[in-house]
Each structure stands twice: as structure tokens, then as C-alpha cells.
C-alpha positions as a printed Julia matrix, in Angstrom:
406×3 Matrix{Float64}:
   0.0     0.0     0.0
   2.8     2.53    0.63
   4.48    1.65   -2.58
   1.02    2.46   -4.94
   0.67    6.06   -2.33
   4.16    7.15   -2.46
   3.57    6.21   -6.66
   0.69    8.14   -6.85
   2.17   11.05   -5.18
   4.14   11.6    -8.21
   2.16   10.35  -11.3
   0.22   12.65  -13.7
  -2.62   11.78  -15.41
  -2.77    8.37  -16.73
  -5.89    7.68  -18.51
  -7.15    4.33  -18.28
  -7.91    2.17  -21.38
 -11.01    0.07  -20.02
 -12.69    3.38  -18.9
 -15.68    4.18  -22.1
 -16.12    7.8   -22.9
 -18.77    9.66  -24.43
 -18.03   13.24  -26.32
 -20.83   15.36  -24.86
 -21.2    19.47  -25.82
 -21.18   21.96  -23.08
 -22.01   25.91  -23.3
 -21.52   27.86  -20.23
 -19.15   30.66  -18.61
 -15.94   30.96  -18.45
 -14.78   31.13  -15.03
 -10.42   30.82  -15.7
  -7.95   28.76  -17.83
  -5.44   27.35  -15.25
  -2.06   25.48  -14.81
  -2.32   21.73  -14.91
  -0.43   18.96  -13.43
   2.31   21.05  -14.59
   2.78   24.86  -15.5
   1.31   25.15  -18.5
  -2.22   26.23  -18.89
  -4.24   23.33  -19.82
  -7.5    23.39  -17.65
 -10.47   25.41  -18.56
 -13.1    26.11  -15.62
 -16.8    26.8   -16.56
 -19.96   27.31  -15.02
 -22.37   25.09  -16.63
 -25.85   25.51  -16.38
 -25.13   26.41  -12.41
 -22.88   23.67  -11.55
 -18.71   24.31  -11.82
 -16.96   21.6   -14.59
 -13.31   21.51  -15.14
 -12.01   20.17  -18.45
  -8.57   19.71  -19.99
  -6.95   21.12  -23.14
  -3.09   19.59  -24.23
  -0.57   22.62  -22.96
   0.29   23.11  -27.29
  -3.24   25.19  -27.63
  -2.93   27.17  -24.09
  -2.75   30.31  -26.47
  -5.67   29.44  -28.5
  -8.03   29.09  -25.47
  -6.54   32.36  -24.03
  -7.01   34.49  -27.48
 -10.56   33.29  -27.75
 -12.19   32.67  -24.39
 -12.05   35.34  -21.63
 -13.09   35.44  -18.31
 -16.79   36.01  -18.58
 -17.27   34.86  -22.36
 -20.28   32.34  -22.83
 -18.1    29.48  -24.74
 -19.59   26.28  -26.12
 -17.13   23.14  -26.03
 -17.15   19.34  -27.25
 -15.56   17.36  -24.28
 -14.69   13.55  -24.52
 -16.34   12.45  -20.78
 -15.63   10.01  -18.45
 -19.43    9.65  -17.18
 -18.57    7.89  -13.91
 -16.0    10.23  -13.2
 -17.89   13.2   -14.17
 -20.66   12.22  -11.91
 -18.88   11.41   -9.02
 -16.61   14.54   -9.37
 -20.33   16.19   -9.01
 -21.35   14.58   -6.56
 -17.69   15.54   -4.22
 -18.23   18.98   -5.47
 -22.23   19.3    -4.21
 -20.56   17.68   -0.84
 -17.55   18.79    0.19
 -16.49   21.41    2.63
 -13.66   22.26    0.93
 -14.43   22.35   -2.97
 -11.35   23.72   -3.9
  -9.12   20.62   -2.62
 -11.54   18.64   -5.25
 -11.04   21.07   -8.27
  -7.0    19.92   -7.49
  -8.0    16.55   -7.77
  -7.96   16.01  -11.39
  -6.84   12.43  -12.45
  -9.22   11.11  -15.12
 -10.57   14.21  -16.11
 -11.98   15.05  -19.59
 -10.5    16.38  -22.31
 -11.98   18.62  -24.84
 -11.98   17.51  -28.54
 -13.16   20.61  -30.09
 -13.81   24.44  -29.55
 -16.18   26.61  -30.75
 -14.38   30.13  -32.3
 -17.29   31.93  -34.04
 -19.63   29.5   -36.52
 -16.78   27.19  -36.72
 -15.91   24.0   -34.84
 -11.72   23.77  -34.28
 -10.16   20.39  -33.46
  -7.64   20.03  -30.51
  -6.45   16.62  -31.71
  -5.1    14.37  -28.71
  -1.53   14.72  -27.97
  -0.38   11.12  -26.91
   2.76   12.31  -25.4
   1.39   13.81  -22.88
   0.08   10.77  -21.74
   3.05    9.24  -19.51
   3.96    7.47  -16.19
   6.38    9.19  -13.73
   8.41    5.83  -13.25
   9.66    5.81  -17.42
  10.52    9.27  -17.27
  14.74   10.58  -16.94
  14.92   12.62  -13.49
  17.55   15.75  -13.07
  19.3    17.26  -10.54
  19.32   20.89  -10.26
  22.19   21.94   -7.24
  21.72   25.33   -5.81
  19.38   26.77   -8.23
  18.67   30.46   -7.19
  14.69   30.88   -6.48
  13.58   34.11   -8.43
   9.78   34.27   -8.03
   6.95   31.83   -7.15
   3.92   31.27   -7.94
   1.35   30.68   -5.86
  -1.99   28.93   -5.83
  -4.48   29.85   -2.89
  -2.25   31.01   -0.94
   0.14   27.95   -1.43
   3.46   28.2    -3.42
   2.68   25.58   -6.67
   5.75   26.38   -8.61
   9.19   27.54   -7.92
  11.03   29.62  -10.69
  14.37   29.7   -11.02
  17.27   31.37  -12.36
  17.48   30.76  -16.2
  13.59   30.28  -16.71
  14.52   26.66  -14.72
  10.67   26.25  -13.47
  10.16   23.56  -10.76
   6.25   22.6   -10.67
   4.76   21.53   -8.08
   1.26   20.24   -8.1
   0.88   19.08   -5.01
   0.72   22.23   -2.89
  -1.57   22.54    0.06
  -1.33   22.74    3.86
  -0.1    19.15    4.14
   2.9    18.75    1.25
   3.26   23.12    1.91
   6.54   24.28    0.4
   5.97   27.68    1.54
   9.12   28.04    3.34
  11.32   28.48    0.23
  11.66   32.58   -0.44
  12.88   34.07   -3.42
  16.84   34.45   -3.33
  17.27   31.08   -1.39
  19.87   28.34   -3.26
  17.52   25.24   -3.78
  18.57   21.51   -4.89
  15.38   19.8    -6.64
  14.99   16.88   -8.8
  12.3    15.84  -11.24
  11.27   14.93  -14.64
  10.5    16.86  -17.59
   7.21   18.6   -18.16
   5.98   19.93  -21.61
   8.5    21.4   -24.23
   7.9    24.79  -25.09
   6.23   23.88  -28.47
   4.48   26.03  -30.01
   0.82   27.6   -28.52
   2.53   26.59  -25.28
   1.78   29.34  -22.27
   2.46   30.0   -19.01
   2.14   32.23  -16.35
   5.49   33.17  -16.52
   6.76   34.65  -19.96
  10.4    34.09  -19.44
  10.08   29.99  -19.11
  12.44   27.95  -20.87
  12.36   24.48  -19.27
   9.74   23.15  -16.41
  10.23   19.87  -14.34
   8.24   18.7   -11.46
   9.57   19.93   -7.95
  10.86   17.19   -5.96
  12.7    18.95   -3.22
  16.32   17.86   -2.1
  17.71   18.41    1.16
  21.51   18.92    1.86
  23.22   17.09    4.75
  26.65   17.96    5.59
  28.99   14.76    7.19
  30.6    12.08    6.37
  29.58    8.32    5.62
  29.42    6.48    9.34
  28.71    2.88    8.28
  26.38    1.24    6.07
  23.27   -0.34    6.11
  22.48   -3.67    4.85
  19.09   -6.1     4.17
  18.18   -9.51    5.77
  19.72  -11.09    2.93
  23.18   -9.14    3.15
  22.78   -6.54    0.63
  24.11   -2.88    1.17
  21.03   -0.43    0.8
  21.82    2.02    2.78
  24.18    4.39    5.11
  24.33    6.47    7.54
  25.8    10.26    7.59
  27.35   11.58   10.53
  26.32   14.75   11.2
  26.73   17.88   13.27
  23.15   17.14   14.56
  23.02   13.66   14.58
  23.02   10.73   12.7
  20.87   10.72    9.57
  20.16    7.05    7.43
  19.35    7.14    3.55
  18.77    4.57    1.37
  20.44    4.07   -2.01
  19.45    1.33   -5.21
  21.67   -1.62   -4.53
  23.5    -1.45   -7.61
  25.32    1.83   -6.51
  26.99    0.45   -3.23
  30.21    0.08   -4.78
  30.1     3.43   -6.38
  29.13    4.89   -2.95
  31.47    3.03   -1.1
  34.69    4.93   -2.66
  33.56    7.77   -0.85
  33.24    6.43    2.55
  36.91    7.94    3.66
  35.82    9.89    6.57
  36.56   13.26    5.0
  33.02   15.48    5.21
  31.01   15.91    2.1
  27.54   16.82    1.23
  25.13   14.39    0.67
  21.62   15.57   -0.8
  18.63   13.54    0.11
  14.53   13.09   -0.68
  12.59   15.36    2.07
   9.57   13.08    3.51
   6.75   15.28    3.55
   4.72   12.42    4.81
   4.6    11.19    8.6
   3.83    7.45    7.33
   6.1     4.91    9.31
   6.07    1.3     9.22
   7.46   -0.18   11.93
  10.44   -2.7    12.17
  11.18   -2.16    8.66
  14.65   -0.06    7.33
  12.61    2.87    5.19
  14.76    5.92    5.25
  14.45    8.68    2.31
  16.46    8.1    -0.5
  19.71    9.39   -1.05
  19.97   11.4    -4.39
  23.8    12.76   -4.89
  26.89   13.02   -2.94
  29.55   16.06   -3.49
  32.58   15.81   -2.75
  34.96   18.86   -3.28
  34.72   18.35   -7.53
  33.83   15.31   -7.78
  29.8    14.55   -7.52
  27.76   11.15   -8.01
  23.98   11.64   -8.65
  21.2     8.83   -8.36
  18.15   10.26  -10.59
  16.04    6.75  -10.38
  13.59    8.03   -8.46
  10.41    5.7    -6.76
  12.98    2.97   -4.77
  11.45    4.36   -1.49
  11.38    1.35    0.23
  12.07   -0.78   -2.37
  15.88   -0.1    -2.64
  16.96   -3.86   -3.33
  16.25   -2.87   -7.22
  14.86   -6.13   -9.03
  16.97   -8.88  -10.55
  17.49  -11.87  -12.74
  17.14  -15.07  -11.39
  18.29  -18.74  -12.78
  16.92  -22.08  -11.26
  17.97  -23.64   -8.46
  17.74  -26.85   -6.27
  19.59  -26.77   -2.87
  19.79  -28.74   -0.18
  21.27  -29.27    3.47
  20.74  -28.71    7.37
  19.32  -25.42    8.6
  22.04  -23.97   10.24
  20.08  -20.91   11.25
  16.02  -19.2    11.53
  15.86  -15.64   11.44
  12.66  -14.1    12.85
  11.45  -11.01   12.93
  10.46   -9.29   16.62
   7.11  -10.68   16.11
   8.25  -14.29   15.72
   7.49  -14.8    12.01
  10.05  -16.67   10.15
  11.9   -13.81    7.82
  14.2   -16.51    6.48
  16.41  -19.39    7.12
  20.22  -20.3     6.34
  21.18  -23.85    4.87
  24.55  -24.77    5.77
  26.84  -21.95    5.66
  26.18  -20.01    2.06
  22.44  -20.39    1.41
  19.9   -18.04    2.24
  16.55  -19.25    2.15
  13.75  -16.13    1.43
  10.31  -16.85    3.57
   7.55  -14.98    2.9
   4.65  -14.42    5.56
   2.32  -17.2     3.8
   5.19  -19.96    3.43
   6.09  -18.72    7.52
   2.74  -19.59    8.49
   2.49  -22.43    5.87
   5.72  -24.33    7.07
   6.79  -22.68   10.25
   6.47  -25.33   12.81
   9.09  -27.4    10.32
  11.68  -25.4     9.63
  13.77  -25.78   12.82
  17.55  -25.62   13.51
  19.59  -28.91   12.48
  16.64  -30.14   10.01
  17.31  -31.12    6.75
  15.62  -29.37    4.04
  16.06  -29.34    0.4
  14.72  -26.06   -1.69
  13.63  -25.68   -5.33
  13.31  -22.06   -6.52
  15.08  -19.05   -8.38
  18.57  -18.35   -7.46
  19.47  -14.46   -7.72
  21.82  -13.21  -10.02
  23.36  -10.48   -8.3
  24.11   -7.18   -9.98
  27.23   -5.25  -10.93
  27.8    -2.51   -8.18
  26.46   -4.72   -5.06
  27.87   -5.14   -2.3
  27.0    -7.9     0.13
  28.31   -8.42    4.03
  27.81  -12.1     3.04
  28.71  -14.46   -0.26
  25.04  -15.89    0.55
  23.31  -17.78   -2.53
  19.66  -16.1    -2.35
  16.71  -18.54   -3.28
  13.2   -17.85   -3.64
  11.97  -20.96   -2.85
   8.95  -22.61   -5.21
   9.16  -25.86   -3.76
  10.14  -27.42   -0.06
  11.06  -30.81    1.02
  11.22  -30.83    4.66
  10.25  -33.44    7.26
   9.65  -36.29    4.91
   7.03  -33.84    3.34
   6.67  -31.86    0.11
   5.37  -28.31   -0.41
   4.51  -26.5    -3.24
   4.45  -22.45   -2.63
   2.69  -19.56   -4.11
């Protein structure tokens, strides 16, 4: 569940295949054109026979909705509908105490196929690539970036612009995820991926943009790598920074712990991490924000994956496997479920919660045990506190008996 929140938190508008739609004509007032997901105007808000609707236009024809409908103007649009999203957007609207926090909420919204300009009906054809997930997308860094102006949305800041037209969007403002503290003249480090291209019809608040990217705010520790952190099944994930205030721990893909690792030589450097803007905490399990760059005098590393929250062992290959041999050793976690268990010396056993439950009163110390399952192939760049083979078990023969897991 935290993997799909801490996803959504970062993906734009993903329109969903099964969903049917239905291209529907509205005429009503124009209330604004907004900023979208990103800075670009690309939302147009009407008043429609009394009741608010919000529909979206691709960023490229932000001018030709601002030459031709004005505040006030009685416009007539086709819009390609989501029916069961339309209604229960209504319905949240009619409801809520706080409409405004549901205007923001905009995934699966419609977008309009075609204006009316005069007589004349004018085509805003789809533009596909605007249709993309977060996790596909290249991620920058931006070090020290000098904040010139923001922009603000009720109150909140919503986008953070930069020296060089550099534009950091982010769409996520409000009292809970507030970025408010950032004034104009402070040196910010942000990473995120690329928004819109300044194509033509393009237009934003700002005149002088030249390049926007969503706002995913860095924070700067200053110290020097303590010791590292490492997974159940030996794997370096993680370190810990030694700071003038304390010890901080940030996580790190696996694959860069070698990388990392030549700059563990006690000399201080400054290590940028992910801010957590959320209070979520799962207990007993190693979660700390990711680390996203390390400077050292002239010499800098950056990690621009982004998403490995909690998931920092990145994914890997796997060939087949059959092991066997006395358990030499059950790990279990503080609330006496079987994590994993060790045959012999150099094979590490992974046990989920079902095959814990499943097999748990067998899989003692001394017993012998043989495992079929999918050996890990481990990756160039890990680093591992033990030359453990790692199987994911699909089969068990233990205690005379044979089990076939899930």
C-alpha cells in the first residue's frame, strides 16, 4: 500500500484504457484557464448551467483558449467524458467542505476535442505524449538553483522559478505537502522529470520559461559516511551520515553500493537527500528517504532513479535452483514470524509471511531441508556483508514432506 501512495504522489494523469467515454457538448461561462499537473495552462473552468466543470486542453493550444475565451465569455465546447467520473466529481463537489481541494483533484478528467471560435468548430487533436507514467521518465538534478519568483496557488506556493527560466512545478501544494518556506533568493537543490517542451501555442504564467520539471525537493546534509546499512539477505542499501546534529540514514538502489562506497573515507562531504513530507512509518522495517547525490569537493555522483522508497533492493534476474542441506540458522522477525532461514553456511533461504505460516512449525535448527526455486543473479555494483546464494523458494522438502508455494 505505501508503494502504490508514495507512486501516486508523483504520477500525472494516466488515462485508463477500459474506462468508455462519451463526447458530450457543453455551453456555459468561463470562469479561468489554469495550470495543470504542470505549469502550463491546460485546464479550462466553466460554469455550466449552475454547476462548476473543469475540463482539460493539451498545454500546445494554451494560447488558443486564451485568445478566444475570456473570463466572462459564454463558450460552447465538445468534451470527450468520463461519465462515472464526471458524476462522481459532481457529486464531491455538491458535498464537500472544501471544494477547492476537489477542483485539485484532477486524475481522469476530460479532455476537450473541439472548440467553438465563431460559426466554426476547431479540433484540438489528442496529444499522446502527454500521456506518460512518472516511473519511465529521466529525473535531473538541479544543485543550488537560485529561487527568483513563485507562484502561488491559494495562498500555497505551486511552482518555484528559477534562475534561467529553470521552473520547478509543483502540483501538489496545500497545507499538508506546503513548500511555503522556500523565499525568493534562497539556493535550492530539486529533482524531477521533464514537463511539456515549449512547443508552439505553449503558455504559461510566466513569460520568461524555458524548461519546467516537477519539484521534488532535495535536502543537503553535511557529514561524512558512518557505516552502512544492509538487508536480511546481506545486501548494502543504505548508510548512515554523521552529522553535526546527529546521525541521519538514507537509502540508495543496490547497484550503486560500490560506487558509494569509494567515498566512505571519513573526509566530510555533502550528501543531498529526498525530504519526507509524509509522517507514514512502518514499523520494524529499514525505510529511510532516498539518497539522491553526494559532493565531494569536484567530484559529484547523482542517483536520478527516483520511486525505490522502500524498495531499494532494485529487481533482478534469477536462474533455477535446487539446494539442499541442514538449517544452520532461523531468522525471525520481533514478532516471531520466520523472515528466512540459512542452509549450511552459504544459502539463504527467502520466507515470505504465507510460506512462515504455511511451514513454520518445520523449519527448525539442524533439520534437513532441500529447496527448489530461483537463485538471484546479483548485480554489478552490489555489495554484500555475506557471499550468501539467495533462493526464492517454489518448492520445499522438509520433514519427509513436500510443499509447493505460491
Amino acid at each position: 500500500m505505501k508503494k502504490l501512495l508514495y507512486l501516486l504522489f508523483f504520477i500525472p494523469v494516466i488515462l485508463n484504457a477500459q474506462v468508455k467515454y462519451e463526447v458530450k457538448e457543453f455551453t456555459g461561462t468561463v470562469k479561468s484557464i489554469d495550470i495543470g499537473w504542470g505549469f502550463a495552462f491546460e485546464r479550462l473552468k466553466m460554469e455550466v448551467s449552475g454547476v462548476k466543470a473543469i475540463f482539460l486542453f493539451y498545454p500546445q493550444y494554451g494560447k488558443l483558449m486564451i485568445d478566444n475565451f475570456k473570463p466572462g465569455d459564454v463558450a460552447t465546447v465538445r468534451v470527450n467524458v468520463n461519465i462515472k467520473a464526471a458524476e462522481a466529481f459532481s457529486k464531491l463537489l455538491a458535498t464537500s467542505t472544501n471544494p477547492s481541494k476537489v477542483e485539485e483533484y484532477f486524475f481522469y478528467r476530460d479532455y476537450i476535442t473541439e472548440i467553438k471560435i465563431g460559426d466554426a468548430w476547431v479540433p484540438l487533436p489528442e496529444d499522446k505524449q502527454q500521456v506518460f507514467d512518472m516511473r519511465t521518465q529521466r529525473n535531473r538534478i538541479f544543485f543550488g538553483k537560485r529561487v527568483e519568483d513563485l507562484y502561488k496557488v491559494n495562498g500555497y506556493t505551486r511552482a518555484v522559478i528559477c534562475e534561467g527560466g529553470l521552473v520547478g512545478s509543483y502540483p501538489m501544494a496545500g497545507a499538508k505537502y506546503s513548500i511555503n518556506d522556500i523565499k525568493i533568493n534562497d539556493r535550492i537543490t530539486f529533482m524531477g522529470y521533464k514537463f511539456t517542451d515549449n512547443k508552439p501555442g505553449v503558455e504559461y504564467p510566466n513569460k520568461d520559461v524555458k524548461e519546467v520539471y516537477h519539484f521534488w525537493r532535495l535536502k543537503n546534509e553535511e557529514g561524512f559516511i558512518k557505516s552502512f546499512l544492509y538487508k536480511q539477505n546481506s545486501v548494502c542499501l543504505g548508510l548512515v551520515i554523521e552529522t553535526n546534529e546527529g546521525d541521519v540514514r538514507v537509502s540508495f538502489p543496490s547497484n550503486y553500493a560500490q560506487r558509494i562506497n569509494k567515498y566512505a573515507t571519513g573526509k566530510r562531504m555533502t550528501f543531498c537527500r529526498a525530504l519526507q513530507y509524509s509522517s507514514f512509518k512502518e514499523d520494524k522495517i529499514m525505510n529511510p528517504p532516498e539518497l539522491h547525490a553526494i559532493i565531494s569537493e569536484a567530484d559529484t555522483l547523482k542517483i536520478e532513479e527516483a520511486g525505490f522508497y522502500g524498495g531499494a533492493d532494485v529487481a533482478h534476474d534469477h536462474k533455477p535452483a535446487v539446494v539442499s542441506g541442514k538449517i544452520s540458522k532461523v531468522n525471525r522477525s520481533d514478532r516471531g514470524g520466520i523472515m528466512n532461514v540459512i542452509l549450511g553456511n552459504d544459502v539463504y533461504v527467502e520466507i515470505t509471511y504465507t510460506t512462515s505460516e504455511q511451514l513454520g512449525k518445520y523449519l527448525k535448527k539442524g533439520i534437513e531441508m532441500e529447496v527448489s526455486g530461483d537463485e538471484r543473479i546479483k548485480k554489478e555494483g552490489e555489495i554484500y556483508s555475506e557471499d550468501y546464494r539467495i533462493i526464492t523458494p517454489r518448492k520445499v522438502k522438509v520433514d519427509g514432506k513436500e510443499f509447493l508455494l505460491q
